[in-house]
C-alpha positions as CSV (number, residue, x, y, z in Angstrom):
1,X,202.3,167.2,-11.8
2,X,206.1,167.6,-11.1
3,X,208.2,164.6,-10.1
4,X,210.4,164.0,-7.2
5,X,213.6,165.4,-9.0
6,X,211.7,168.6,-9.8
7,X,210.6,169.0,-6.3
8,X,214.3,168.6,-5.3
9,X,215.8,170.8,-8.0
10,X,213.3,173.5,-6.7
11,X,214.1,172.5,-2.9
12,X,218.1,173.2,-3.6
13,X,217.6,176.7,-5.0
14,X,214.6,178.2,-3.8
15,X,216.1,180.1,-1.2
16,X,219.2,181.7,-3.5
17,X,217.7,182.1,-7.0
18,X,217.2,185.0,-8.8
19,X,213.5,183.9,-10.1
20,X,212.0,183.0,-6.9
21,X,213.9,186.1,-4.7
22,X,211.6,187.9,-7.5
23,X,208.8,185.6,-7.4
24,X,208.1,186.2,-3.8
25,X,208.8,189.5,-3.7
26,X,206.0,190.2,-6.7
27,X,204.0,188.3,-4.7
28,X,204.8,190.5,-1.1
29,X,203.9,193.3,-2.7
30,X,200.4,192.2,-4.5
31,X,199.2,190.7,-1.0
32,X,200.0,194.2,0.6
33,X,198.8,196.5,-2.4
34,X,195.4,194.4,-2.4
35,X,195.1,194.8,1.3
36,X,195.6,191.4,2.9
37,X,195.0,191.5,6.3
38,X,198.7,191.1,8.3
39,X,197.1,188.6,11.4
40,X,194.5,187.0,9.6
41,X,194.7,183.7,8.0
42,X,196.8,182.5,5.1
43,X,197.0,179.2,2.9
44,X,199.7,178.8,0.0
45,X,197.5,176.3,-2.4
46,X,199.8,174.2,-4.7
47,X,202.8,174.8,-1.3
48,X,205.3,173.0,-3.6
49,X,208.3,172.9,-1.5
50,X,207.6,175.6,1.1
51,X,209.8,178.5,-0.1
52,X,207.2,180.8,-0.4
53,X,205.9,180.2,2.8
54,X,209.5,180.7,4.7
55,X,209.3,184.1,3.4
56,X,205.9,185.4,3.9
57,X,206.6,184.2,7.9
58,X,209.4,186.4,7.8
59,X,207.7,189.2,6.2
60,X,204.7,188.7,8.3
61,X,205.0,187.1,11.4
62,X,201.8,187.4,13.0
63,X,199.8,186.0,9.9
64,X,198.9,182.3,10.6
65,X,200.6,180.3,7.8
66,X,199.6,176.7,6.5
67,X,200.5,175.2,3.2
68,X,198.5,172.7,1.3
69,X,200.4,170.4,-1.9
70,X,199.0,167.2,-4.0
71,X,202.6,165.7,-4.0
72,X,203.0,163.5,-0.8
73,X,207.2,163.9,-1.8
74,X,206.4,167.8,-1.8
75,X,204.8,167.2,1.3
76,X,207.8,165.9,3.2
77,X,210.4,168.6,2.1
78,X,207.8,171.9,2.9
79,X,207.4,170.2,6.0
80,X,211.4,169.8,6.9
81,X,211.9,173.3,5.4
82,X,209.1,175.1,7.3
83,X,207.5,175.5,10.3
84,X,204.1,175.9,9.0
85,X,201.2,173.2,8.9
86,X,201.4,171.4,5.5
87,X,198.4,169.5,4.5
88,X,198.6,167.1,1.6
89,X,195.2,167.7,-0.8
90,X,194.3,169.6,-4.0
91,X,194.0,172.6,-5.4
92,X,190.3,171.5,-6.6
93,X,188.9,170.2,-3.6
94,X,190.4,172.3,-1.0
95,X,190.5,170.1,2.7
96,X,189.3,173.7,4.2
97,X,186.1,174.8,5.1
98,X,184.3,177.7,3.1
99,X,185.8,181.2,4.5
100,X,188.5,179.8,5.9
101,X,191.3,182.1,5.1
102,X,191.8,185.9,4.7
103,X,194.4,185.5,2.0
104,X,195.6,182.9,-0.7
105,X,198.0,182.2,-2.7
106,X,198.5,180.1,-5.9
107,X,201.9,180.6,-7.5
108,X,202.7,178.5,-10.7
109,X,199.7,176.1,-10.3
110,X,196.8,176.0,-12.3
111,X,198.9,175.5,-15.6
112,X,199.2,172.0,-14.9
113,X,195.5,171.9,-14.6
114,X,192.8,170.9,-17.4
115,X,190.2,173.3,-16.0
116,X,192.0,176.1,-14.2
117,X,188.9,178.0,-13.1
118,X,187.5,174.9,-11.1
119,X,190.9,175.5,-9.0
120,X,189.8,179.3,-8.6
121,X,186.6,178.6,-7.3
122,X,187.7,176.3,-4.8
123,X,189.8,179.2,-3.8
124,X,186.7,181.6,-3.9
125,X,185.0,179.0,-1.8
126,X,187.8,179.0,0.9
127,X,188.5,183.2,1.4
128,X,186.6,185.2,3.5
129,X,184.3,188.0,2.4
130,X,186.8,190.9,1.2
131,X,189.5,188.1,0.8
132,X,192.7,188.4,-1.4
133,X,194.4,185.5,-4.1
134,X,197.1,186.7,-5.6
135,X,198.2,184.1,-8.6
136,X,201.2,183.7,-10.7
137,X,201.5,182.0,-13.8
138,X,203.8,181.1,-16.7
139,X,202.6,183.6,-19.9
140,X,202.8,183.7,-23.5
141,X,201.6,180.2,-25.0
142,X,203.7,180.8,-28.0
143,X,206.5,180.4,-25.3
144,X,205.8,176.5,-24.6
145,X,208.9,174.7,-24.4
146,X,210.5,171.3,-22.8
147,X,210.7,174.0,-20.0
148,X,206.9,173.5,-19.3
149,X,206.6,169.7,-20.2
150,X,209.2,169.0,-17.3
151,X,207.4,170.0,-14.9
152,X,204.1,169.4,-15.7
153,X,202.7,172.2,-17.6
154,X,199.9,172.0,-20.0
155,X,199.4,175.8,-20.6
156,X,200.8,179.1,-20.4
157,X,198.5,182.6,-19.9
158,X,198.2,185.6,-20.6
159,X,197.3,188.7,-18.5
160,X,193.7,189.4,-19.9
161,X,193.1,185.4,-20.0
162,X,194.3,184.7,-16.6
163,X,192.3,188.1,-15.0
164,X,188.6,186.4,-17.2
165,X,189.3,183.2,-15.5
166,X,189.4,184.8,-12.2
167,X,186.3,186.9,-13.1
168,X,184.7,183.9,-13.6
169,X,185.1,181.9,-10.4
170,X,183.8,184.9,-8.7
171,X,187.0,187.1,-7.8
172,X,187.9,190.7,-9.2
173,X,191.3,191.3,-10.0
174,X,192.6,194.2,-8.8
175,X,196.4,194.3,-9.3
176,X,198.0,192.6,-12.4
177,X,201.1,193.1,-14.7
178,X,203.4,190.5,-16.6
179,X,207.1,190.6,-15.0
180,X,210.0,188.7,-16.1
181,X,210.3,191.1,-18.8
182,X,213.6,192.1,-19.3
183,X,215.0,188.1,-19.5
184,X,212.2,187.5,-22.0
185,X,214.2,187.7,-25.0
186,X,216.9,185.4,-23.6
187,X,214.5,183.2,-22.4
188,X,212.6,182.8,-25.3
189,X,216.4,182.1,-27.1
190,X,217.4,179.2,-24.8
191,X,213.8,177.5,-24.6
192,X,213.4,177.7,-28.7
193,X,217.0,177.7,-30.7
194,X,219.1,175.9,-28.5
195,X,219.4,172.1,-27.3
196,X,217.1,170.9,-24.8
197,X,218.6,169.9,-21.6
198,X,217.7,167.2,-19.4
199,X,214.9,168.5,-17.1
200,X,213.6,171.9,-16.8
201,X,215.7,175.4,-16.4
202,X,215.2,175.3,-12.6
203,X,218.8,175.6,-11.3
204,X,221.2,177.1,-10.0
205,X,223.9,179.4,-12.3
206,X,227.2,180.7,-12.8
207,X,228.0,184.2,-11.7
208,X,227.9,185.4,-15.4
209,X,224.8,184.3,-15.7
210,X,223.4,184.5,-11.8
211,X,224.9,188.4,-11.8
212,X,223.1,190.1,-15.0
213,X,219.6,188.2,-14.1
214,X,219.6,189.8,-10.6
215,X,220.6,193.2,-11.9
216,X,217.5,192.7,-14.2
217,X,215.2,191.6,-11.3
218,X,216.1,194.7,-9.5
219,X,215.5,197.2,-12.1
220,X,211.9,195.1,-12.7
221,X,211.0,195.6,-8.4
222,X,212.1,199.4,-9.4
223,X,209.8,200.0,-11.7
224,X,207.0,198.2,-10.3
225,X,207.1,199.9,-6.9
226,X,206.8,202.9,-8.7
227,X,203.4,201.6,-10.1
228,X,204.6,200.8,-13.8
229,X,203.7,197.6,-15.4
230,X,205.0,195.8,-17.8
231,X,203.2,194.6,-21.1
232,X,204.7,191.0,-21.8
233,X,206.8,188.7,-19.9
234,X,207.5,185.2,-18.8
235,X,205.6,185.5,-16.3
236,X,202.0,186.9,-15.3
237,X,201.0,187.9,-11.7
238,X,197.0,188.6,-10.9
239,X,195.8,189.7,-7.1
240,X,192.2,189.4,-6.8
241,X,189.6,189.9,-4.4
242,X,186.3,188.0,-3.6
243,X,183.5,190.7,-3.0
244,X,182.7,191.4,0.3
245,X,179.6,190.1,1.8
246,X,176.4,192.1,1.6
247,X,174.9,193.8,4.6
């Protein structure tokens, strides 16, 4: 579980960052490539601090929007930084009736879980027939650092891994690539030769660095609207769908 300082670290930069600009937008594009429904009913499981959900209400307004986090501190800042309903619960028991929602999402979650696919079935449990979760995740184990501990991670995944786990709480994946390509090899240098800092990497930058990382982002939404993939990255991004129900 992250801590309060996490939360506000995330809080500070989520709307300007290179990573979650990219995040979102990997995740706008799986929700409509898997064929969420625009008006139906959304949750964001694991809310953290609400950015994700500020963007998908602008992207789709008439989609009804509520966010669900464990962290009562996470709580408080999605709910002054949205203008969705917030619920405070867990990703493994879900305070939502089964087929609840059209769509889910689950963005950098289950990695601080012991058993991720109990939070996937609780997912499974809550969409509708036909239903979409679209998951992202840290990949690459071998890319563990004081990154992860800081904020709670006990895992990284990769593609194949993360798409069996979904297969197994009952959800086909349908859409999946690793992004966060291109930074991969500076990544993996400031995580594994250099000094640890104090806390994670969740920041904001200097221009030098800011600059180069968004040029990168935008050659990675290039290629992927043109239906590449890419085979490795830092992170890995899954949209799944729960079978529709039999008539």
């Amino acid at each position: 579980m992250m801590t309060p300082e996490e939360h506000r670290r995330m809080a500070a930069c989520e709307d300007t960052l290179w990573h979650y600009a990219a995040l979102h937008g990997n995740v706008r594009r799986a929700l409509a490539s898997a064929g969420a429904r625009a008006d139906g009913d959304w949750l964001d499981a694991g809310c953290g601090t609400g950015g994700l959900l500020r963007r998908l209400h602008g992207w789709w307004p008439r989609v009804r929007l509520r966010g669900v986090e464990y962290s009562a501190f996470a709580v408080g800042l999605a709910r002054e930084r949205t203008a969705c309903a917030i619920d405070e619960g867990s990703v493994l028991a879900l305070p939502y009736g089964d087929a609840s929602f059209d769509a889910i999402t689950c963005v950098d979650v289950v990695y601080q879980l012991e058993e991720p696919v109990a939070a996937y079935r609780e997912a499974a449990r809550c969409l509708r027939p036909g239903g979409v979760l679209v998951v992202n995740e840290p990949a690459h184990r071998w890319l563990y650092s004081y990154h992860d501990v800081s904020v709670g991670g006990k895992r990284r995944f990769g593609r194949r891994e993360l798409c069996a786990l979904l297969r197994e709480a009952g959800l086909e994946p349908v859409y999946s690539t690793h992004w966060n390509f291109l930074p991969l090899p500076l990544v993996w240098a400031r995580r594994k030769l250099l000094p640890a800092p104090q806390g994670s990497d969740v920041g904001e930058y200097p221009w030098w660095v800011a600059g180069p990382m968004r040029a990168m982002m935008a050659l990675e939404r290039w290629w992927l609207e043109c239906g590449g993939r890419f085979p490795c990255g830092v992170s890995v991004l899954v949209a799944a769908r729960k079978p529709a129900a039999v008539r």
